[in-house]
C-alpha positions as CSV (number, residue, x, y, z in Angstrom):
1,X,76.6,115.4,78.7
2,X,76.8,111.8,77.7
3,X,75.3,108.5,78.4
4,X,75.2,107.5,81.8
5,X,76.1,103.7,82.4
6,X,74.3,101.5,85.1
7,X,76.7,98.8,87.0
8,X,76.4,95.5,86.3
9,X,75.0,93.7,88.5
10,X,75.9,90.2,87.3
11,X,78.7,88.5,85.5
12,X,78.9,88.6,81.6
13,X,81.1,85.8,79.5
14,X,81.3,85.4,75.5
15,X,79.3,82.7,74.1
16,X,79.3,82.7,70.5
17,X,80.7,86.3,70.3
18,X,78.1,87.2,71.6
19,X,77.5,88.5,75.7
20,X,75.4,86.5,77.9
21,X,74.6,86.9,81.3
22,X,76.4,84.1,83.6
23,X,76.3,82.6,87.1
24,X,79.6,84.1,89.5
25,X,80.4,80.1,89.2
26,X,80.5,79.9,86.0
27,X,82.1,83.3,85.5
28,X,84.7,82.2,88.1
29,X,85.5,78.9,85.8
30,X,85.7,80.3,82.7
31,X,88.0,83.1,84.0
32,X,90.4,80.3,86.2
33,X,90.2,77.7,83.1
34,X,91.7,80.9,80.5
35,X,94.2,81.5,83.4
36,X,95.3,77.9,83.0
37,X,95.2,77.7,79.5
38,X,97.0,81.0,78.7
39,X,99.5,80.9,81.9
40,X,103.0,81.0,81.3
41,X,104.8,83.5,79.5
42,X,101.4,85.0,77.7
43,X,100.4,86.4,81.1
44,X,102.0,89.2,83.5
45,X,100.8,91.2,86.4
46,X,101.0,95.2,86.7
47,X,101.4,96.9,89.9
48,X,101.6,100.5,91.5
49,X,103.9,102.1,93.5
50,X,100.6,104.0,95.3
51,X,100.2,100.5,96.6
52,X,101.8,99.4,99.7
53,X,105.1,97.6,99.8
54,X,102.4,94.3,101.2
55,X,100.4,94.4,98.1
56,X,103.3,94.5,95.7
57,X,104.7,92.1,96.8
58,X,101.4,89.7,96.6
59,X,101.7,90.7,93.7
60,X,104.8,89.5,92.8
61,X,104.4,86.0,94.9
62,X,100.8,85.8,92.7
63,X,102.4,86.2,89.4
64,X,105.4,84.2,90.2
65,X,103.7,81.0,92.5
66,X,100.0,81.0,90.7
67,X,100.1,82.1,87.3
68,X,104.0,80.9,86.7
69,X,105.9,83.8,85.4
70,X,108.2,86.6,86.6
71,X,106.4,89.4,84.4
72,X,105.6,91.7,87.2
73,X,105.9,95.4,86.2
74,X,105.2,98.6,88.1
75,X,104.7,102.2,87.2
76,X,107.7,103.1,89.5
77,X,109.5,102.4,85.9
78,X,108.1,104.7,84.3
């Protein structure tokens, strides 16, 4: 039928191209430090209508107060 996949159970970042396991800290500051570095008008946020009118609209505050940009899409659009 296929392979069956375990979770993870820990963080993995790219070191060298290659995976590594990581602490959730250092996970955490690799992930905030790409936001930073990448934020702008590289980034965007994707929401759902399924979701309720409270989430996409943290959505919307996230992507336009944190990361800096107004690229907040939904699939109501489509």
């Amino acid at each position: 039928m296929g392979k069956r996949y375990e979770r993870l159970t820990t963080p993995l970042v790219r070191d060298g191209g290659q995976l590594r396991e990581a602490t959730w800290e250092e996970a955490l500051a690799l992930t905030a430090d790409g936001f930073r570095r990448n934020s702008g008008t590289t980034t965007g946020i994707f929401s759902c209508s399924k979701s309720t009118n409270e989430m996409n609209f943290l959505a919307q505050k996230f992507a336009r107060t944190v990361i800096g940009n107004n690229n907040v899409d939904s699939c109501n659009r489509t």
